[in-house]
N, CA, C and O of each residue as an XYZ file, in Angstrom:
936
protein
N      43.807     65.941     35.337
C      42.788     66.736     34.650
C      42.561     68.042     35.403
O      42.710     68.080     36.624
N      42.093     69.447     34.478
C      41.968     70.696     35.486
C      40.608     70.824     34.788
O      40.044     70.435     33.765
N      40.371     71.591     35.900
C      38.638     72.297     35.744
C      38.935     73.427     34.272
O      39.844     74.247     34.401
N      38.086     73.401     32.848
C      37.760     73.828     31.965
C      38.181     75.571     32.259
O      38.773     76.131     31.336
N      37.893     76.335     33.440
C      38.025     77.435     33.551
C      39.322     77.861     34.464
O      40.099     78.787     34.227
N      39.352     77.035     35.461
C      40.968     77.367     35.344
C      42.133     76.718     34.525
O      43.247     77.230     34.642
N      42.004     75.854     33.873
C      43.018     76.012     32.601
C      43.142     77.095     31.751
O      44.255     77.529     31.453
N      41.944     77.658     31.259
C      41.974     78.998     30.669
C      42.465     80.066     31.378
O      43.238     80.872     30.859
N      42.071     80.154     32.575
C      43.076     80.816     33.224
C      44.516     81.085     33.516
O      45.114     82.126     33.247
N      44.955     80.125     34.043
C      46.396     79.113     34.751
C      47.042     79.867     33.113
O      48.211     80.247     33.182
N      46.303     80.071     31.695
C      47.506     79.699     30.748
C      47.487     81.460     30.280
O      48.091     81.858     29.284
N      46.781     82.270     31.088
C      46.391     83.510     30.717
C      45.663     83.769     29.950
O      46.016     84.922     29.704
N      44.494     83.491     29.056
C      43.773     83.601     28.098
C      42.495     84.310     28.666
O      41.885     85.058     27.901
N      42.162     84.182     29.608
C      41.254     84.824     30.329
C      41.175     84.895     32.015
O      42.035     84.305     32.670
N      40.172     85.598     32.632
C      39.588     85.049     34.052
C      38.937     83.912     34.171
O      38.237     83.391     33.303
N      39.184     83.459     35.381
C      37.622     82.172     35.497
C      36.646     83.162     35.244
O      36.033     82.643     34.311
N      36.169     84.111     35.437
C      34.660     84.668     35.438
C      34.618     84.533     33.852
O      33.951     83.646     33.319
N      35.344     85.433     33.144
C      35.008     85.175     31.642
C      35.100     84.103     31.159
O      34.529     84.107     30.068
N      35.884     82.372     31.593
C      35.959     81.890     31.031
C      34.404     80.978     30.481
O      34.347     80.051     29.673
N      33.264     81.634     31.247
C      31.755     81.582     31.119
C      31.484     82.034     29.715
O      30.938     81.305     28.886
N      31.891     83.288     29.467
C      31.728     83.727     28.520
C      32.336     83.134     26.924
O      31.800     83.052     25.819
N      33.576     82.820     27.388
C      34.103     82.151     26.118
C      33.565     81.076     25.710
O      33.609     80.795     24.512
N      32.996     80.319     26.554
C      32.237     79.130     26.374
C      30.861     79.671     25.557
O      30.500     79.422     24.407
N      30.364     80.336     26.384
C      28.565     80.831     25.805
C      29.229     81.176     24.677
O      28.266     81.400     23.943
N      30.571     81.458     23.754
C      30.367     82.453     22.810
C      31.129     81.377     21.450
O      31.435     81.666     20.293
N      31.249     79.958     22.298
C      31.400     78.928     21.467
C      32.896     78.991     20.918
O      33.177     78.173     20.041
N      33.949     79.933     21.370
C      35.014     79.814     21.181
C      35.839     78.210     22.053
O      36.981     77.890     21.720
N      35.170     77.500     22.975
C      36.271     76.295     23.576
C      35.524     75.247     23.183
O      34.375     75.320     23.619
N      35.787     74.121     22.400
C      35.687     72.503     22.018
C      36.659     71.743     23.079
O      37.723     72.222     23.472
N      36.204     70.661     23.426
C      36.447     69.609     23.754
C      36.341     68.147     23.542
O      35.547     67.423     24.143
N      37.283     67.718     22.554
C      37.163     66.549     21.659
C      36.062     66.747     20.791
O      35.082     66.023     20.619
N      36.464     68.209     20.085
C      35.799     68.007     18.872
C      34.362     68.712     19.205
O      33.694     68.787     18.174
N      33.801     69.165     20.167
C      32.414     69.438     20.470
C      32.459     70.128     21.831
O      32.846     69.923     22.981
N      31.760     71.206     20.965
C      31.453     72.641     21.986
C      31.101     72.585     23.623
O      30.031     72.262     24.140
N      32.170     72.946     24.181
C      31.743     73.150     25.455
C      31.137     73.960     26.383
O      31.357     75.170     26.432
N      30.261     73.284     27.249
C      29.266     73.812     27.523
C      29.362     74.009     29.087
O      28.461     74.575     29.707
N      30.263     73.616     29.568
C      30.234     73.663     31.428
C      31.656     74.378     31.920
O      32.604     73.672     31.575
N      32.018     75.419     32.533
C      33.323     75.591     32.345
C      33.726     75.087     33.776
O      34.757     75.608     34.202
N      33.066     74.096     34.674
C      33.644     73.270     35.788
C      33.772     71.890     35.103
O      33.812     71.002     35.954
N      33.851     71.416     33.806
C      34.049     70.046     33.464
C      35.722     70.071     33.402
O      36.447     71.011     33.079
N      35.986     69.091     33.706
C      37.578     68.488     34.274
C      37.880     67.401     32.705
O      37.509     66.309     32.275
N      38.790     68.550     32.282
C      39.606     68.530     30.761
C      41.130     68.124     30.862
O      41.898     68.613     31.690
N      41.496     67.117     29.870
C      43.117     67.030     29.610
C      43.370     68.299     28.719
O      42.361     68.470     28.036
N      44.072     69.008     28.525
C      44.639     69.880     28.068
C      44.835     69.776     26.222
O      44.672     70.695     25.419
N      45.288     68.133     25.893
C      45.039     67.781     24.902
C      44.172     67.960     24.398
O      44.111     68.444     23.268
N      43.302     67.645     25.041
C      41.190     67.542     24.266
C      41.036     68.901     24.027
O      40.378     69.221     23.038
N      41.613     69.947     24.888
C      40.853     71.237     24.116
C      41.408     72.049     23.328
O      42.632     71.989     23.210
N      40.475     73.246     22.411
C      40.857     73.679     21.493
C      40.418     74.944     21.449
O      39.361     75.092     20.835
N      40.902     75.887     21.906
C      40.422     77.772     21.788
C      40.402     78.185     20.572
O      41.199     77.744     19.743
N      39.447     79.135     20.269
C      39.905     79.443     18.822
C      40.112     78.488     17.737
O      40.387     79.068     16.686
N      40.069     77.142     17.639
C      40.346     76.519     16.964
C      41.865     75.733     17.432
O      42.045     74.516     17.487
N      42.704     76.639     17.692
C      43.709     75.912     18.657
C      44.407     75.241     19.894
O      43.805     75.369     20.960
N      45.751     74.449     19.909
C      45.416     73.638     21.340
C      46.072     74.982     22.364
O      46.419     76.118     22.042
N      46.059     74.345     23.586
C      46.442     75.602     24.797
C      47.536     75.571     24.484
O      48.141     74.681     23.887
N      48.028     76.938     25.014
C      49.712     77.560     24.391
C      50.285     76.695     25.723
O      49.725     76.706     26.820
N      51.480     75.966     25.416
C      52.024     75.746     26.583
C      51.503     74.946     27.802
O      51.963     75.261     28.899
N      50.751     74.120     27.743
C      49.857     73.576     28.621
C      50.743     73.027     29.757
O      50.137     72.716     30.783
N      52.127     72.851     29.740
C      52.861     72.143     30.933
C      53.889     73.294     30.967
O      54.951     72.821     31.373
N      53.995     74.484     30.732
C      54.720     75.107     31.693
C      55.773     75.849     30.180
O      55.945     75.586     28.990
N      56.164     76.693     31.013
C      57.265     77.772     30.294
C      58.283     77.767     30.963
O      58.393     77.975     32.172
N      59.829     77.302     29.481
C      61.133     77.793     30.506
C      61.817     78.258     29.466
O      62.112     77.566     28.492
N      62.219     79.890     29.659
C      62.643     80.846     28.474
C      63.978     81.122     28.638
O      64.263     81.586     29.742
N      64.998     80.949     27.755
C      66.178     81.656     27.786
C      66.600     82.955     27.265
O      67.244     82.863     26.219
N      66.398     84.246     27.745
C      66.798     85.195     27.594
C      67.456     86.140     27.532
O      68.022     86.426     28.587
N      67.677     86.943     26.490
C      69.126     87.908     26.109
C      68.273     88.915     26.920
O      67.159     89.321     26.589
N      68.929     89.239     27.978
C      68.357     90.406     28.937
C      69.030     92.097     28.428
O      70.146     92.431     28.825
N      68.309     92.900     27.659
C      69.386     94.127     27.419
C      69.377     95.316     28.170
O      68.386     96.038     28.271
N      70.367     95.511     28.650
C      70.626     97.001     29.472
C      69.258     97.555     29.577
O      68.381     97.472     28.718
N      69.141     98.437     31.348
C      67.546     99.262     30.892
C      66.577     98.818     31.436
O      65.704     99.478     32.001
N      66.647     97.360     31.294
C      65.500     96.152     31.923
C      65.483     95.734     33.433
O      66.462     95.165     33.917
N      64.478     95.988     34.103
C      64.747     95.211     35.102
C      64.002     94.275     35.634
O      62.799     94.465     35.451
N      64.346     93.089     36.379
C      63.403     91.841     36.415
C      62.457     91.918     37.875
O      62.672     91.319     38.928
N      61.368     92.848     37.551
C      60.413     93.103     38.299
C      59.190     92.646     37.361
O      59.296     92.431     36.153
N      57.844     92.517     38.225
C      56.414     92.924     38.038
C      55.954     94.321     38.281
O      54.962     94.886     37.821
N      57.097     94.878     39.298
C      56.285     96.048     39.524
C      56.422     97.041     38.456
O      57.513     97.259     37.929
N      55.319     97.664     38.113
C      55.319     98.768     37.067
C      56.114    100.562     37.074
O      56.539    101.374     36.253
N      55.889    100.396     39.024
C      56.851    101.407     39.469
C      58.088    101.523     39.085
O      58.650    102.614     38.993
N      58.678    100.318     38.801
C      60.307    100.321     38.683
C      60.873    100.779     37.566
O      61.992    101.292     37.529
N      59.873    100.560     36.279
C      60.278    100.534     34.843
C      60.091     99.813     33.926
O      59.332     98.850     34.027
N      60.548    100.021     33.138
C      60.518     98.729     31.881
C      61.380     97.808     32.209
O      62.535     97.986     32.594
N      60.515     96.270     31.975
C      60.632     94.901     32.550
C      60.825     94.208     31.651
O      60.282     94.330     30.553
N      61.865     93.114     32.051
C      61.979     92.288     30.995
C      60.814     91.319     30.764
O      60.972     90.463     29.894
N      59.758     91.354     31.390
C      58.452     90.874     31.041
C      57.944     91.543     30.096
O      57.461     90.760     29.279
N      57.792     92.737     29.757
C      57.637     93.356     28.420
C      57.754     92.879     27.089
O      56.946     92.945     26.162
N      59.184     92.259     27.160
C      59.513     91.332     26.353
C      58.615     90.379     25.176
O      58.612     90.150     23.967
N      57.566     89.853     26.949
C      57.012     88.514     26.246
C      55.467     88.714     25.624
O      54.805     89.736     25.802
N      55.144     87.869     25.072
C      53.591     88.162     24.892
C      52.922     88.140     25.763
O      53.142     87.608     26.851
N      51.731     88.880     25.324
C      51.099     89.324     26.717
C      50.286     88.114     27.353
O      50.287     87.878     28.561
N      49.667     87.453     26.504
C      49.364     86.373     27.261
C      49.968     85.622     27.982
O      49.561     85.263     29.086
N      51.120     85.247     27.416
C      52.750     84.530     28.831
C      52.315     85.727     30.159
O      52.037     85.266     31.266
N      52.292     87.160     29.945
C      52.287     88.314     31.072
C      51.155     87.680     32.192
O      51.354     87.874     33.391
N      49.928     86.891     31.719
C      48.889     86.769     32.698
C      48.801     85.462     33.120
O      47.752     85.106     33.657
N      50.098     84.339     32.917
C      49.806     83.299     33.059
C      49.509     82.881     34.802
O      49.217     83.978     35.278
N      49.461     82.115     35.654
C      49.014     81.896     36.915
C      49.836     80.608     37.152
O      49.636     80.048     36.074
N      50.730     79.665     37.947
C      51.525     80.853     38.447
C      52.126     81.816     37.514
O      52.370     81.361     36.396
N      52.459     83.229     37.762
C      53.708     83.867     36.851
C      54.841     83.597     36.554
O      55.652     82.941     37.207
N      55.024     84.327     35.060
C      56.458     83.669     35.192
C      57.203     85.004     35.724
O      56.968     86.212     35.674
N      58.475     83.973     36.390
C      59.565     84.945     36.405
C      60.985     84.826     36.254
O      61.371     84.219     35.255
N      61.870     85.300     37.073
C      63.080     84.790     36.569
C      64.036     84.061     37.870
O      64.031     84.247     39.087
N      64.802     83.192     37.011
C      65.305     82.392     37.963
C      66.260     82.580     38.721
O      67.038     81.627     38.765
N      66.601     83.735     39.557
C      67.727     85.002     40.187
C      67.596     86.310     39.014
O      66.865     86.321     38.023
N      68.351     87.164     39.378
C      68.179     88.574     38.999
C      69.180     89.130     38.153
O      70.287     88.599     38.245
N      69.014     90.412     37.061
C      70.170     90.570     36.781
C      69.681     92.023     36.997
O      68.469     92.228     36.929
N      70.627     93.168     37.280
C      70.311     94.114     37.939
C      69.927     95.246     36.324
O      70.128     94.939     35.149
N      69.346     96.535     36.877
C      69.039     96.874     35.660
C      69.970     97.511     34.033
O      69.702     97.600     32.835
N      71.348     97.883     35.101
C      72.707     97.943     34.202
C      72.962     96.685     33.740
O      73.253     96.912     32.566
N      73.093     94.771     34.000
C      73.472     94.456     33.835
C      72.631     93.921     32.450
O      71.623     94.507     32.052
N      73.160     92.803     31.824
C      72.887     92.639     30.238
C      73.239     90.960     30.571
O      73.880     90.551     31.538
N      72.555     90.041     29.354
C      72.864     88.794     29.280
C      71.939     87.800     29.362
O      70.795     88.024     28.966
N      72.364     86.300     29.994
C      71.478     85.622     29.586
C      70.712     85.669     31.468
O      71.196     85.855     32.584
N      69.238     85.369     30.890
C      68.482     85.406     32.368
C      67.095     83.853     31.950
O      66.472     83.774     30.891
N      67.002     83.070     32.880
C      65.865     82.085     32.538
C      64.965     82.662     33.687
O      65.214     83.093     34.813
N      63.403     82.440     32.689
C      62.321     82.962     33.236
C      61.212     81.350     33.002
O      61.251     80.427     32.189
N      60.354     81.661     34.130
C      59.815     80.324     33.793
C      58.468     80.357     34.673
O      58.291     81.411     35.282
N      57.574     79.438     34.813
C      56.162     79.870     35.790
C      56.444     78.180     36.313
O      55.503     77.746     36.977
N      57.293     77.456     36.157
C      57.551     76.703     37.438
C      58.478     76.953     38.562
O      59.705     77.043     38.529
N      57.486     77.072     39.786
C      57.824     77.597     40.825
C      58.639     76.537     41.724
O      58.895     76.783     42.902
N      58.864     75.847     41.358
C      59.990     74.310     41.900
C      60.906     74.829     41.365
O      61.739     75.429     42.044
N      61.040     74.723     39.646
C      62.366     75.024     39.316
C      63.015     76.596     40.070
O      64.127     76.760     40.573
N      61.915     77.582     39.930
C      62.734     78.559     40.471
C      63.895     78.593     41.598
O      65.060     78.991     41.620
N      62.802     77.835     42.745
C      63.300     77.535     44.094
C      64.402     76.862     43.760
O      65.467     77.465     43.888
N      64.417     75.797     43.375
C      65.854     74.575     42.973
C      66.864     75.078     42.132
O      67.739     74.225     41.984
N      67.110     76.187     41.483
C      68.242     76.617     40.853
C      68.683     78.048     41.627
O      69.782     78.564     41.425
N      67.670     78.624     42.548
C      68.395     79.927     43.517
C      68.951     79.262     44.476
O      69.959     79.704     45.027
N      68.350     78.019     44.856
C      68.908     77.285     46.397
C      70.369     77.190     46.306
O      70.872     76.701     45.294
N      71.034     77.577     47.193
C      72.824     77.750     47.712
C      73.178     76.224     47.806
O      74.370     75.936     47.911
N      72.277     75.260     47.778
C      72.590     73.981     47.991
C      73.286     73.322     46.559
O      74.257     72.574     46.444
N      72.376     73.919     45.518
C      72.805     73.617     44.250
C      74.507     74.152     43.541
O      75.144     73.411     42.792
N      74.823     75.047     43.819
C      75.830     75.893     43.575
C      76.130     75.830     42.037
O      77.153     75.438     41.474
N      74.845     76.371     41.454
C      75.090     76.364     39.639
C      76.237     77.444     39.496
O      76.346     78.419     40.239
N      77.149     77.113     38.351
C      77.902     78.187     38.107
C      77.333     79.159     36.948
O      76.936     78.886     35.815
N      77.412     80.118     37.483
C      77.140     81.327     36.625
C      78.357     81.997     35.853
O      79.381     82.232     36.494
N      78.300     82.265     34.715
C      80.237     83.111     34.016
C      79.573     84.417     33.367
O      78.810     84.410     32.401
N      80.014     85.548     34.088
C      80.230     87.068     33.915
C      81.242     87.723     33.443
O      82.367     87.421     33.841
N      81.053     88.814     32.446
C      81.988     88.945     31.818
C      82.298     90.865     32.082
O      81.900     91.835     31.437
N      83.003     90.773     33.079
C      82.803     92.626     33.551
C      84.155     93.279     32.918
O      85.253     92.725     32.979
N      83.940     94.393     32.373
C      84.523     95.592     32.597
C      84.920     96.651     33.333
O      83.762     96.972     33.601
N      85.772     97.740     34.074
C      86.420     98.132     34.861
C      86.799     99.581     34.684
O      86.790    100.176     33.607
N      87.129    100.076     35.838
C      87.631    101.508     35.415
C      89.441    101.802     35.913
O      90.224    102.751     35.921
N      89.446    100.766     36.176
C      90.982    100.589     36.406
C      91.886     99.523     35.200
O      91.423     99.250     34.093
N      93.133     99.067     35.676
C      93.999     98.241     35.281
C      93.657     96.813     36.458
O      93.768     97.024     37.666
N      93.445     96.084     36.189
C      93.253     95.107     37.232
C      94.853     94.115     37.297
O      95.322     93.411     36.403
N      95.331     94.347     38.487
C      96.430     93.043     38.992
C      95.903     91.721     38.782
O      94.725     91.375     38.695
N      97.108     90.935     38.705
C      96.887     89.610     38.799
C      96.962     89.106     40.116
O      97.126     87.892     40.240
N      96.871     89.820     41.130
C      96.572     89.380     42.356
C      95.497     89.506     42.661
O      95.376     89.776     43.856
N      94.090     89.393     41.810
C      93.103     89.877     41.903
C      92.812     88.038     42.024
O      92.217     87.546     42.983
N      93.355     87.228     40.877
C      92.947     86.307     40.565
C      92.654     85.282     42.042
O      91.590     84.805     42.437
N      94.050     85.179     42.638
C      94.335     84.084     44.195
C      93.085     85.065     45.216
O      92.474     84.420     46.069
N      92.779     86.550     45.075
C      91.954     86.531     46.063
C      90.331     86.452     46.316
O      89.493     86.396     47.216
N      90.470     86.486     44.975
C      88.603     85.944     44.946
C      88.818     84.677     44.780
O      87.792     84.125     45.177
N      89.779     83.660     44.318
C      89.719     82.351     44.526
C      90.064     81.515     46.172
O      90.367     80.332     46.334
N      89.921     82.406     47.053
C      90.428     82.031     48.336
C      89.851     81.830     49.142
O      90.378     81.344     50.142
N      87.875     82.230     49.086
C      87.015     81.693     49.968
C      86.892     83.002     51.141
O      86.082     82.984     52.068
N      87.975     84.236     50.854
C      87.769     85.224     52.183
C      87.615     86.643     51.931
O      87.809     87.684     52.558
N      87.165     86.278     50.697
C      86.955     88.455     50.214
C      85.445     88.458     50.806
O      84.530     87.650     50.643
N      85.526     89.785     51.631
C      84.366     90.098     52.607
C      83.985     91.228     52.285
O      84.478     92.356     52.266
N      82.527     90.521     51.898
C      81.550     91.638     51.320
C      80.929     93.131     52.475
O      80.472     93.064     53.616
N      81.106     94.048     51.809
C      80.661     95.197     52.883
C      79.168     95.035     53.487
O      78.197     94.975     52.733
N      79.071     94.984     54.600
C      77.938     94.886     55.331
C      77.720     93.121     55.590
O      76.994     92.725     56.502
N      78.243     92.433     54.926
C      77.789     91.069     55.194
C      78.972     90.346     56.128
O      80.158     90.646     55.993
N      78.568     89.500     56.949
C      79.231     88.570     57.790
C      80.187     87.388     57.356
O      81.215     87.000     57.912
N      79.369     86.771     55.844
C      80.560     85.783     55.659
C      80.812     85.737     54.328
O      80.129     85.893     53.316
N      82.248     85.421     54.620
C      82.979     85.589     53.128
C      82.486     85.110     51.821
O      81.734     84.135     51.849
N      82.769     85.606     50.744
C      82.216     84.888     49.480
C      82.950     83.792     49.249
O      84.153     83.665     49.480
N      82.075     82.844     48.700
C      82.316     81.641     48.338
C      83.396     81.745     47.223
O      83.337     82.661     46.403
N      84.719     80.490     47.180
C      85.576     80.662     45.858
C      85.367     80.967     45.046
O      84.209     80.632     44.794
N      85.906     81.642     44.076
C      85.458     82.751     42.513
C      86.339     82.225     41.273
O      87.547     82.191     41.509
N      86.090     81.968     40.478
C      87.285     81.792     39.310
C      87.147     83.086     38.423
O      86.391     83.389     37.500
N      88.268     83.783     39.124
C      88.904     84.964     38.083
C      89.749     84.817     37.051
O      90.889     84.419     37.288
N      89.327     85.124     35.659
C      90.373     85.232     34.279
C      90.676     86.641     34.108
O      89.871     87.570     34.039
N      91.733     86.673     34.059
C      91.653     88.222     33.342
C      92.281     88.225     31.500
O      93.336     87.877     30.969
N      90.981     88.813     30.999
C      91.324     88.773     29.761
C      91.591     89.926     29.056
O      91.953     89.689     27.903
N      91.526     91.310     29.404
C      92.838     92.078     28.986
C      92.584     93.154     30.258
O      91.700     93.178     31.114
N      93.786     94.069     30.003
C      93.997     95.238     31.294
C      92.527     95.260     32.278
O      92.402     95.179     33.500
N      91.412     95.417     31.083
C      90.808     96.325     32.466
C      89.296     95.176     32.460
O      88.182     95.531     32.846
N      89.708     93.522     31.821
C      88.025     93.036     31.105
C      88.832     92.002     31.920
O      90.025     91.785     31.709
N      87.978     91.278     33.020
C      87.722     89.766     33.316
C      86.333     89.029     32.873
O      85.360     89.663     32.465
N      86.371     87.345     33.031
C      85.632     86.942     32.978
C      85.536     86.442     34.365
O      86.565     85.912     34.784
N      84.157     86.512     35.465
C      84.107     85.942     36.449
C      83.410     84.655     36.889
O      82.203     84.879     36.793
N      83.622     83.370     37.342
C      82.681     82.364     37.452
C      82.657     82.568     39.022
O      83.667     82.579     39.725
N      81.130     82.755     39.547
C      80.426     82.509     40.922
C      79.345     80.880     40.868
O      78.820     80.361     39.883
N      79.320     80.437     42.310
C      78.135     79.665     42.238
C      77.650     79.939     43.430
O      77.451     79.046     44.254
N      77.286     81.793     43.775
C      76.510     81.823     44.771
C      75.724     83.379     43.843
O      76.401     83.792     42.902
N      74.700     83.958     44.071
C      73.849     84.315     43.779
C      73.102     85.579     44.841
O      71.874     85.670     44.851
N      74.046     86.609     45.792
C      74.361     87.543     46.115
C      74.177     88.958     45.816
O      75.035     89.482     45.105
N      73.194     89.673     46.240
C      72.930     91.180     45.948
C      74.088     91.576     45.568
O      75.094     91.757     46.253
N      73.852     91.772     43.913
C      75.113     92.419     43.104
C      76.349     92.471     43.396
O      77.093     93.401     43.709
N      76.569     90.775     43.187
C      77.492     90.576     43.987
C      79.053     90.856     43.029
O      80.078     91.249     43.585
N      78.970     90.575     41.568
C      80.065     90.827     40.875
C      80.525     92.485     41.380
O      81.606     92.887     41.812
N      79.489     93.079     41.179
C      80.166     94.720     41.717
C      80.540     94.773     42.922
O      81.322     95.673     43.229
N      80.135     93.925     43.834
C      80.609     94.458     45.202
C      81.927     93.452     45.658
O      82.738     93.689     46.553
N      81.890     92.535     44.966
C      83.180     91.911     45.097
C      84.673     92.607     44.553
O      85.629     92.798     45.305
N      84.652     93.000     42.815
C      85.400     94.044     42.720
C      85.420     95.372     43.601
O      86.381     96.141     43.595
N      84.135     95.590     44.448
C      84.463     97.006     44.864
C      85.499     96.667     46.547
O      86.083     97.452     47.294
N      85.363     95.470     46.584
C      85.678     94.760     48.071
C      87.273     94.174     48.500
O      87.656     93.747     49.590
N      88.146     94.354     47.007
C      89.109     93.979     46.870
C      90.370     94.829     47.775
O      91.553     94.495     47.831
N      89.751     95.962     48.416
C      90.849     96.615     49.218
C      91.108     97.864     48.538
O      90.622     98.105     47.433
N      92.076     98.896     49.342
C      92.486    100.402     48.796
C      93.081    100.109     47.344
O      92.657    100.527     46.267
N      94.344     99.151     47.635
C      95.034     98.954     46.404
C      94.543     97.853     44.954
O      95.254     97.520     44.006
N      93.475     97.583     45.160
C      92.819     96.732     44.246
C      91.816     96.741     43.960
O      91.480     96.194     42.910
N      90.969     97.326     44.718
C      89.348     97.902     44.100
C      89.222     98.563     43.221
O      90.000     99.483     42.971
N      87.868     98.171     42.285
C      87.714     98.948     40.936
C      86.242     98.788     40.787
O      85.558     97.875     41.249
N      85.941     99.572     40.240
C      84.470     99.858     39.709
C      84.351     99.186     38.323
O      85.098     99.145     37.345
N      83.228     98.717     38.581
C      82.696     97.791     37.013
C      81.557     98.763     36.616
O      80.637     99.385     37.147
N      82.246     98.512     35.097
C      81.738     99.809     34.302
C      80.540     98.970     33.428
O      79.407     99.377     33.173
N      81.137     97.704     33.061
C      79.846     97.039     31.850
C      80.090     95.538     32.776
O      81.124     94.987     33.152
N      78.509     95.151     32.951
C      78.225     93.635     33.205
C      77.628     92.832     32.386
O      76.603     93.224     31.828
N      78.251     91.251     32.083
C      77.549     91.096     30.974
C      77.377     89.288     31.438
O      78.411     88.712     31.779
N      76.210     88.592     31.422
C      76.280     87.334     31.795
C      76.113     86.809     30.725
O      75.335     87.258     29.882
N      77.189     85.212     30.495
C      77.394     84.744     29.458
C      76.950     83.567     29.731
O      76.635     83.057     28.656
N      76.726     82.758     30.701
C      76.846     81.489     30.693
C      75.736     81.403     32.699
O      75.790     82.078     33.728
N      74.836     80.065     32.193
C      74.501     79.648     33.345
C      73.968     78.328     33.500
O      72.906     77.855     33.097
N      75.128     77.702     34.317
C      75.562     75.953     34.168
C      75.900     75.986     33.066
O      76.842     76.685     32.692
N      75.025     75.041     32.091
C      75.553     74.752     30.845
C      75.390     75.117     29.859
O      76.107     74.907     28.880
N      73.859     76.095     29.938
C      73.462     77.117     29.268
C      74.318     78.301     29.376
O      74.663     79.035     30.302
N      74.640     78.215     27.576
C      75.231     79.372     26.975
C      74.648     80.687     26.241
O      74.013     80.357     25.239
N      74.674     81.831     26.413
C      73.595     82.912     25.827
C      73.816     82.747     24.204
O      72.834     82.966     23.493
N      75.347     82.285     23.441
C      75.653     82.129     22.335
C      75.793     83.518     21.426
O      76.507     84.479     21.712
N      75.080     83.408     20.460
C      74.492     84.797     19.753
C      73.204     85.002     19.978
O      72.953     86.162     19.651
N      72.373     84.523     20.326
C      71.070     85.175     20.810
C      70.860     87.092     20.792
O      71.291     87.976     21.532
N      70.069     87.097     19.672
C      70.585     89.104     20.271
C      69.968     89.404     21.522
O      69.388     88.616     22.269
N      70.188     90.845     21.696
C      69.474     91.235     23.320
C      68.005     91.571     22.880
O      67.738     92.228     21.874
N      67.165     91.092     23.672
C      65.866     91.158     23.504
C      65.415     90.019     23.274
O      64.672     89.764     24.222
N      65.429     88.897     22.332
C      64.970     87.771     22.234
C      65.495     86.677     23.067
O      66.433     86.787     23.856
N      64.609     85.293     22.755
C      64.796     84.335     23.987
C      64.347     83.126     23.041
O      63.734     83.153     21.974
N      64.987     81.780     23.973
C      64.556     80.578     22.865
C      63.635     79.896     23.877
O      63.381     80.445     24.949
N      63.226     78.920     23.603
C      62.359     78.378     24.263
C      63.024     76.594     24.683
O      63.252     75.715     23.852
N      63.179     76.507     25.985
C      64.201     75.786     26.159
C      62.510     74.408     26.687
O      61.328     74.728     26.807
N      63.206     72.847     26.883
C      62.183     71.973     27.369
C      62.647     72.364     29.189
O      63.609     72.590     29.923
N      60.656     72.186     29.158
C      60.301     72.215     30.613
C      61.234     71.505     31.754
O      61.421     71.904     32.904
N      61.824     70.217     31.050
C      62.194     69.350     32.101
C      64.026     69.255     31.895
O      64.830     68.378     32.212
N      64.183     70.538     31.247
C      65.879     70.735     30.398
C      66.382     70.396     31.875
O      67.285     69.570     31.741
N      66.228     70.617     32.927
C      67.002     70.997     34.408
C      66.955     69.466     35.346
O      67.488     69.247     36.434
N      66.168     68.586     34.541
C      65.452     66.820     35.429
C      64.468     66.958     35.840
O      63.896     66.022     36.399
């Protein structure tokens, strides 16, 4: 059970301070009859705002077409956020939601956002090694010796100490691979192509994430998101 005013809170609908007010103003029932204390300790079921039950009362986990432009901040300094996206009430929920690793603000695809802060932790952790599948573009012709050396455990990222973890490189025409990682690395698809050496480095021109674990982005357009179950992950 949660205290009457931080549930209203926790789900963004208000402050605890106002949630005084919503009460005095007869907008929250509880089993049917107006509540009157906003420290009384409520199942989530029993109550009713507006006439309706709480949005989401156990948590948010969103699958999202992330489009070019966006970047996965709170801060307002940075730009337009793929929090923008959502309704604004999801915007004030407590914890926040956010997203579960990053996609940078060129890149495009699928991104999960969520305000459980377990799951976050448990799908960035290096322990897990979810596979992620990227689908980049290039400003070169890419070799097929591209494929054995990101699959080899020793392409060494600039500035970092240890090698990237095995990669499954496809190349699906001249200048378009698809890449599978299961590590989760400051932009790491670009700096891995940029890391390939004099004779094999190339600049990625379009990034596009297609796939993460078993979640597929599908047709989803860019901008919208489905609403996946809380406990999709165990």
């Amino acid at each position: 059970m949660r205290r009457l005013d931080q549930l209203l809170s926790s789900l963004g609908y208000c402050s605890r301070r106002e949630a005084r007010d919503w009460v005095a103003d007869g907008r929250i029932t509880v089993r049917g009859e107006p509540a009157d204390d906003i420290g009384q300790k409520v199942l989530p079921a029993d109550v009713r705002i507006d006439g309706e039950p709480p949005d989401h009362p156990d948590g948010l986990l969103l699958l999202l077409h992330k489009p070019v432009g966006l970047v996965c901040s709170h801060e307002a300094r940075e730009g337009p956020s793929v929090y923008d996206l959502l309704p604004e009430r999801w915007r004030h929920r407590n914890p926040a939601v956010t997203s579960i690793g990053r996609l940078d603000k060129e890149t495009s695809g699928l991104l999960l956002l969520t305000d459980q802060t377990a799951l976050v932790h448990r799908l960035t952790s290096p322990r897990h090694k979810v596979p992620k599948v990227y689908r980049a573009t290039v400003d070169r012709d890419l070799p097929p010796t591209l494929v054995p050396l990101f699959a080899s455990g020793t392409l060494q990222l600039d500035g970092e100490d240890q090698p990237c973890a095995p990669a499954e490189l496809k190349l699906l025409s001249a200048r378009e691979a698809e890449l599978t990682l299961t590590e989760g690395r400051y932009h790491q698809v670009r700096r891995m192509f940029a890391a390939a050496g004099p004779s094999l480095a190339s600049t990625v021109l379009t990034l596009h994430r297609t796939q993460f674990g078993d979640l597929a982005l599908g047709d989803l357009p860019a901008g919208q998101w489905r609403e996946l179950p809380t406990d999709y992950f165990g």
